[in-house]
C-alpha positions as CSV (number, residue, x, y, z in Angstrom):
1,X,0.0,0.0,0.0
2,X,1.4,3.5,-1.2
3,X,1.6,6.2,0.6
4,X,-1.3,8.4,1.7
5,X,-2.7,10.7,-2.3
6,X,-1.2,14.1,-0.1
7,X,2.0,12.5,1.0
8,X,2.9,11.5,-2.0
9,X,2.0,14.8,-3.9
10,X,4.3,16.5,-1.7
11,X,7.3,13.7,-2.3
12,X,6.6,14.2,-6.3
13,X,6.8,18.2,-5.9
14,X,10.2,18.0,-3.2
15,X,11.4,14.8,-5.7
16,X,10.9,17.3,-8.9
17,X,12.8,19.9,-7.1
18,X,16.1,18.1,-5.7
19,X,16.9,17.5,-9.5
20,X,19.7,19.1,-10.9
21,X,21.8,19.1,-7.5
22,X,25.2,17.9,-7.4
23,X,25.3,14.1,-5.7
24,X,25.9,14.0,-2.0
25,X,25.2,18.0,-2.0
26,X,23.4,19.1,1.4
27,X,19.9,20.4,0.6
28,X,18.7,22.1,3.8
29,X,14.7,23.0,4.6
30,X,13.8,25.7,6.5
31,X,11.4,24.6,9.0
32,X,9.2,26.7,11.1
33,X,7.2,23.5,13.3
34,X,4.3,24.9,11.2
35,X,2.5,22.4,8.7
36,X,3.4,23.2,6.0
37,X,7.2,23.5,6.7
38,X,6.8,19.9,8.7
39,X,5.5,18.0,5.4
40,X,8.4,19.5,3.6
41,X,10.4,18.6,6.3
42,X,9.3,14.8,6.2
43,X,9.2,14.6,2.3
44,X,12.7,16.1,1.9
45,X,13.9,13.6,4.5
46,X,12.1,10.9,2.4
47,X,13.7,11.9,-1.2
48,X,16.9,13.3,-0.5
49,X,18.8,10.1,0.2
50,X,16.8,8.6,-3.2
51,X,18.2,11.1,-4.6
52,X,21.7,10.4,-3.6
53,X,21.6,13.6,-1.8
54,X,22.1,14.6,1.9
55,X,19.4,16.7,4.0
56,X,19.0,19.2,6.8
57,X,16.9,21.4,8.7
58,X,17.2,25.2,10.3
59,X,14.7,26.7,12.2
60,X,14.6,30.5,13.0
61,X,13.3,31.9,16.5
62,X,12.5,35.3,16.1
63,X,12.3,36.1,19.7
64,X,8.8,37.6,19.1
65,X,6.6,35.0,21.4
66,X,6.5,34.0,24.9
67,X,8.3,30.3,24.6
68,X,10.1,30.9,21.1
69,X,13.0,29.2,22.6
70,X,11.6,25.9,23.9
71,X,9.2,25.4,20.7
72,X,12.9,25.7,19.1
73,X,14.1,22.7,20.7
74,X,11.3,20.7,20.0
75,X,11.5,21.5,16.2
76,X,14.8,20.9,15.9
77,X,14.4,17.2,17.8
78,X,11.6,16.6,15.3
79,X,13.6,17.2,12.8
80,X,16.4,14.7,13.9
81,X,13.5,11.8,14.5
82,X,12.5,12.8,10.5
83,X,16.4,11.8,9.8
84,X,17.6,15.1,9.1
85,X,21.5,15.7,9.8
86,X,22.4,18.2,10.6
87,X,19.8,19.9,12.3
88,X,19.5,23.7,14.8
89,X,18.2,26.4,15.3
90,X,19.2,30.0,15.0
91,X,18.3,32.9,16.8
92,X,17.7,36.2,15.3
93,X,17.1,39.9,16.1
94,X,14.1,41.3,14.6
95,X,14.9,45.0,14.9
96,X,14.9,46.0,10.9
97,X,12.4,48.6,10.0
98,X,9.9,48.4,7.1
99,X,7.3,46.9,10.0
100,X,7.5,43.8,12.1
101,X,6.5,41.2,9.3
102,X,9.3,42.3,6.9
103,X,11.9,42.5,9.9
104,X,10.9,39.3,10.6
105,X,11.6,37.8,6.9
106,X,14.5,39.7,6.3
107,X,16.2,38.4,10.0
108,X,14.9,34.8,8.8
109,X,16.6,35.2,5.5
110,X,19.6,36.3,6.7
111,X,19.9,33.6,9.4
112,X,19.3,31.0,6.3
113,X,21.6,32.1,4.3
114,X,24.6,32.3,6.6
115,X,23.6,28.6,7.9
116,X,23.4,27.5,4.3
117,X,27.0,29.1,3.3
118,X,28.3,27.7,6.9
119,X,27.1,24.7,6.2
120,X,28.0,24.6,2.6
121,X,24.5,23.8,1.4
122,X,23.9,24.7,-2.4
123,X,19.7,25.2,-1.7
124,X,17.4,25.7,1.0
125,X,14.0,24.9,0.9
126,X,10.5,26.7,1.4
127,X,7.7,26.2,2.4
128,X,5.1,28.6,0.6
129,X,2.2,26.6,-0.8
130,X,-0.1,28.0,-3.8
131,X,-2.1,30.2,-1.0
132,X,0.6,32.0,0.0
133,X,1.0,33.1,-3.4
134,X,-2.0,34.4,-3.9
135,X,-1.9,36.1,-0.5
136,X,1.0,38.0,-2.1
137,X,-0.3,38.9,-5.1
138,X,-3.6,40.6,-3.6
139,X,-0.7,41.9,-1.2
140,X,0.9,43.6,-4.4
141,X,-2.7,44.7,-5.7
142,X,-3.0,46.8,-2.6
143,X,0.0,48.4,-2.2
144,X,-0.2,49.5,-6.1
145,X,2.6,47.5,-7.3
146,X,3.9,46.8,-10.9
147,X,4.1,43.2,-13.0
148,X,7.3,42.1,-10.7
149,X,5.4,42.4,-7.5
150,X,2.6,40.9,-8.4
151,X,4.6,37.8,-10.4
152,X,4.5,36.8,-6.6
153,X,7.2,34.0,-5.5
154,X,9.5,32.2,-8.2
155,X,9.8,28.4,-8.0
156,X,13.3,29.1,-7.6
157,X,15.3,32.3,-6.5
158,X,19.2,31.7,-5.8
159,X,19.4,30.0,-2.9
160,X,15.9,29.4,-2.3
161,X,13.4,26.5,-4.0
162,X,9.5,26.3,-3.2
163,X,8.5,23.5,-4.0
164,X,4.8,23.3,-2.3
165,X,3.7,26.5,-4.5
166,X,1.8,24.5,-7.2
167,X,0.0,22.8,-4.0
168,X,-3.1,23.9,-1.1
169,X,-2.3,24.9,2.0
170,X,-5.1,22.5,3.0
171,X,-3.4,19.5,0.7
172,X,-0.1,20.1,2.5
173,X,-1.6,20.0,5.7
174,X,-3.6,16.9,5.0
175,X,0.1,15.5,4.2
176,X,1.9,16.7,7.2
177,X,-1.0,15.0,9.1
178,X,-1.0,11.6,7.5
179,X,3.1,11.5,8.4
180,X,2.4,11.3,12.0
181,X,3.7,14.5,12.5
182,X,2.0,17.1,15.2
183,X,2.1,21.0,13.7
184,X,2.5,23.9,15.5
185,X,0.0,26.8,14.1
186,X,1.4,30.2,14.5
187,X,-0.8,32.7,16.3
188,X,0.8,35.7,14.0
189,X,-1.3,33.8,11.0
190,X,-4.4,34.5,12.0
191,X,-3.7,37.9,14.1
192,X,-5.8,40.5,12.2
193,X,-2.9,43.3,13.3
194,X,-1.1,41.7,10.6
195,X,-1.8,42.6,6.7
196,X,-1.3,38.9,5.4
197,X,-3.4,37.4,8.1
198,X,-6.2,39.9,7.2
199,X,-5.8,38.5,3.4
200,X,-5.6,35.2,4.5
201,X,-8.9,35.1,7.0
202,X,-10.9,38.1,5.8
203,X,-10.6,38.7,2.4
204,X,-9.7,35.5,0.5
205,X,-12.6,33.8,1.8
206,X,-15.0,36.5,0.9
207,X,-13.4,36.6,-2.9
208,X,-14.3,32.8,-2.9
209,X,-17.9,33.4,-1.2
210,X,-18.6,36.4,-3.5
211,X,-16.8,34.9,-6.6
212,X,-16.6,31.2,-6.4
213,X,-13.9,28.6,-5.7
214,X,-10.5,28.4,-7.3
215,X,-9.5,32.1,-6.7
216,X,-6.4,31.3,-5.1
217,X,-5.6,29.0,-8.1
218,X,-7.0,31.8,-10.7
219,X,-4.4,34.2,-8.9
220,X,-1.4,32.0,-8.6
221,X,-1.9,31.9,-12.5
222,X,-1.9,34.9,-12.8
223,X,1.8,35.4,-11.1
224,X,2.8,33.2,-13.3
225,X,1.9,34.8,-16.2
226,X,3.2,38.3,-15.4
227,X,6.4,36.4,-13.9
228,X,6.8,35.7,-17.8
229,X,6.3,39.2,-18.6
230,X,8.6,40.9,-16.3
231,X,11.5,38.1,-16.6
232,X,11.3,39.3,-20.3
233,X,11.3,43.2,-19.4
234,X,14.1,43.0,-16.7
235,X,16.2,41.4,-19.2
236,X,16.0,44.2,-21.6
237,X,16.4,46.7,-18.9
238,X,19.5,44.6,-17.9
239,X,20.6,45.2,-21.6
240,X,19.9,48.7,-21.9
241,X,21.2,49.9,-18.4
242,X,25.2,48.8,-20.1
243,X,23.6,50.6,-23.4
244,X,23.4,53.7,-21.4
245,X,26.3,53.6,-19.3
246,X,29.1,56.7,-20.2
247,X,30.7,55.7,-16.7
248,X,30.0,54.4,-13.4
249,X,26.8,55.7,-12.2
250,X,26.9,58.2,-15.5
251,X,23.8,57.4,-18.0
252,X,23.1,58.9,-21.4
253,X,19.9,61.1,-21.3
254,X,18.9,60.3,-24.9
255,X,19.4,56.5,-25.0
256,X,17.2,56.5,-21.6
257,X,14.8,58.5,-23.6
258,X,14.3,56.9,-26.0
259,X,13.1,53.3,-24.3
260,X,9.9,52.0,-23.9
261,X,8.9,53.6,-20.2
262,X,8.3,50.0,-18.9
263,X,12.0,49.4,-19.4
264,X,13.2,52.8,-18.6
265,X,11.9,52.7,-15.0
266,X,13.7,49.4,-14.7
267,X,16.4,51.0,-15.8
268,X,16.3,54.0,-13.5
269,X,15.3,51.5,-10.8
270,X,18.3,49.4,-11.6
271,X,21.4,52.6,-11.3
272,X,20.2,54.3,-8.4
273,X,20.6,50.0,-6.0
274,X,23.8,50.3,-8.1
275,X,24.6,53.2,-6.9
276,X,23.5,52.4,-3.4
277,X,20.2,53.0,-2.8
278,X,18.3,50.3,-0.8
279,X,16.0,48.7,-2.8
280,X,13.6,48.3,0.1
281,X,13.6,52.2,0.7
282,X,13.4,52.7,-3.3
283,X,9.6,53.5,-4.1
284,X,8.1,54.6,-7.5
285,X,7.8,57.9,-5.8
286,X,12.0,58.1,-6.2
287,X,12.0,56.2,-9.6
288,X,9.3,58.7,-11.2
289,X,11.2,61.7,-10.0
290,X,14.1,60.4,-12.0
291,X,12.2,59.6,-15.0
292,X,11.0,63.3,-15.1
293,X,14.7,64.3,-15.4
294,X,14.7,62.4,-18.8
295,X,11.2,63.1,-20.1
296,X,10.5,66.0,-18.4
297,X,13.2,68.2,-17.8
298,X,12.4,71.6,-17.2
299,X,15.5,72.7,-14.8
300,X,14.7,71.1,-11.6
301,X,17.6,70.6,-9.4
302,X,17.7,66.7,-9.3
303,X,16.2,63.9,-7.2
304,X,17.3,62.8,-3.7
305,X,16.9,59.0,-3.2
306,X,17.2,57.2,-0.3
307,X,20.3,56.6,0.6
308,X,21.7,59.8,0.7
309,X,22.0,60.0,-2.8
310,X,21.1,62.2,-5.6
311,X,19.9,62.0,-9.2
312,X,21.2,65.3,-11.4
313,X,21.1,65.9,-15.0
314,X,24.1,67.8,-16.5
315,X,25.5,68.0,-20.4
316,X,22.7,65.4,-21.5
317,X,23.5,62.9,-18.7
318,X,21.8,61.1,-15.8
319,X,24.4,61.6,-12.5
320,X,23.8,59.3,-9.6
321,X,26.1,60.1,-6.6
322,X,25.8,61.5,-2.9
323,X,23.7,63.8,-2.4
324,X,26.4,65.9,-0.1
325,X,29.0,65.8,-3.2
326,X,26.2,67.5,-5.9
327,X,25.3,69.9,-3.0
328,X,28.9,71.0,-2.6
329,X,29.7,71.0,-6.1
330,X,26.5,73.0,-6.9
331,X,27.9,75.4,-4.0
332,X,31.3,75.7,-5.1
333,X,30.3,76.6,-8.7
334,X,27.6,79.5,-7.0
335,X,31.0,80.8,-4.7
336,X,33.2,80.6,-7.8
337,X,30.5,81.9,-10.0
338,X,33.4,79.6,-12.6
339,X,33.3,77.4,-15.8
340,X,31.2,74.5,-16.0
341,X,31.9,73.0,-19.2
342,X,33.1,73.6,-22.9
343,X,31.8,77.2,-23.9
344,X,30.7,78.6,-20.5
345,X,31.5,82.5,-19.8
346,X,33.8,83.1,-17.1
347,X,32.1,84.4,-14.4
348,X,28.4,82.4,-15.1
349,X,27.1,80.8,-12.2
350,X,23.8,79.2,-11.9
351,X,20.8,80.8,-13.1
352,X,17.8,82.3,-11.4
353,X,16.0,79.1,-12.7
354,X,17.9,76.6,-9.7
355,X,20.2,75.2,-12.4
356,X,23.6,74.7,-11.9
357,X,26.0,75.8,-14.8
358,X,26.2,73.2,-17.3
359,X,22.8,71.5,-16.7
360,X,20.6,70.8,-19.4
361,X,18.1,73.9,-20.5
């Protein structure tokens, strides 16, 4: 007798997912004691050694609930009795702005990653099933965001795989269940103080009251076809970002200009983390204030990003740099009242209009 229908639909998706990997390579799965994360846990403990592979297990206590540490312990001796070697836990500091959820997931990244390059393991899995997509893409919806954000999760992003995202969180469960195995169920996933648990208890099930089942499956395809899209648009904009580079973080104005503005905000988007702007911090507010110094340049004085940088146009170019240096330099030229380029005046400084000398009309 086979295994139970769920079980062995999670074994087929972790199965699918280990191939490629280098034999005896350590895959490790991050594991939460959740059920989702326990029936990955179990199936990669399963298929890795089929697979002529090795597997392990981290779990992350984020300090945020009374007893993190102890429900630590017991996921990590879970994970030995599933035959996972090695197997800890890490602790992490969840003090990063942006809100508590994104702390959270950027401490929990972080913590995977170092145990993974520690550890020398060339993946880690994931446990985000089909809902959680869909949670993220009405996620994107609200917040206004473009085809990138609302592509939702890849299948496979560097280190990371996720193998559960073409299966219900209910089908997952149903498998973590029929292992034997006892999940914990996270408070913060059903506290309405947090955005995704509001999408997850409020308003999915009203879409399927109001619209009918499958809307979880309707928006997963959905991320999957604007993934399509935007892997196709970031790769042009990965094209023509070395198409209008003069130097460093120096881009030609009329090259920018002349792209398609799908690809030029990519663009923009992509010099100013180049230059060292936090993507995080970077909003469309920043990236359509340095589209207007291409399309719509009138003067202005430039665009401060976060960072501490500074977007300028001067002599047909798009300047990224700090946003102390073009203050100072715009400064110095007002004191010096000197040349700014090929044909200036002695003695012109910048105009009543806030441009600097040599700054495009």
């Amino acid at each position: 007798m086979g295994p139970d229908p769920a079980v062995a639909r999670v074994r087929a998706a972790v199965r699918a997912e280990l191939a490629g990997l280098g034999p005896g390579s350590l895959v490790l799965v991050a594991c939460s004691g959740g059920a989702d994360s326990l029936a990955l846990a179990a199936a990669l403990a399963f298929e890795a050694p089929r697979a002529g592979l090795r597997a392990g297990g981290v779990t992350v206590d984020h300090g945020l609930q009374e007893g993190s540490d102890t429900r630590a312990v017991g996921v990590v001796r879970t994970m030995w009795g599933l035959g996972l070697d090695p197997a800890g836990s890490v602790a992490v500091d969840v003090t990063g702005g942006g809100g508590p959820e994104a702390a959270a997931r950027e401490a929990r990244y972080a913590a995977l990653e170092k145990a993974a390059a520690e550890l020398g393991a060339p993946a880690v899995l994931v446990g985000h099933t089909l809902d959680d997509q869909a949670e993220t893409v009405l996620l994107g919806l609200a917040r206004g965001s473009g085809a990138r954000s609302l592509a939702g999760m890849p299948a496979r992003s560097g280190l990371y795989r996720r193998p559960l995202l073409g299966l219900d969180r209910a089908e997952v469960r149903r498998a973590c269940l029929a292992e034997g195995l006892t999940p914990w169920d996270d408070p913060h996933n059903t506290d309405p103080a947090y955005a995704r648990s509001r999408v997850r208890t409020s308003l999915l099930p009203a879409m399927a009251e109001v619209l009918g089942p499958g809307v979880p499956e309707a928006l997963a395809r959905t991320a999957d076809l604007l993934r399509a899209d935007a892997d196709a648009l970031d790769g042009w904009a990965d094209r023509a970002l070395e198409e209008a580079r003069v130097v460093g973080h120096t881009f030609d104005v009329p090259v920018l200009e002349g792209l398609p503005s799908a690809v030029r905000g990519r663009v923009l988007r992509r010099a100013a983390v180049e230059a060292g702007s936090p993507a995080g911090a970077l909003g469309a507010v920043h990236v359509t204030a340095m589209d207007r110094l291409v399309t719509a340049w009138h003067g202005q004085r430039g665009a401060d990003l976060p960072g501490g940088l500074r977007a300028i146009r001067r002599y047909g170019k798009l300047q990224l740099g700090p946003a102390e240096a073009a203050g100072q330099g715009r400064e110095g030229r007002r004191r010096a009242g000197g040349r700014e380029g090929p044909g200036q005046r002695p003695g012109q400084g910048a105009d009543p209009g806030g441009r600097a000398p040599g700054e495009d009309p």
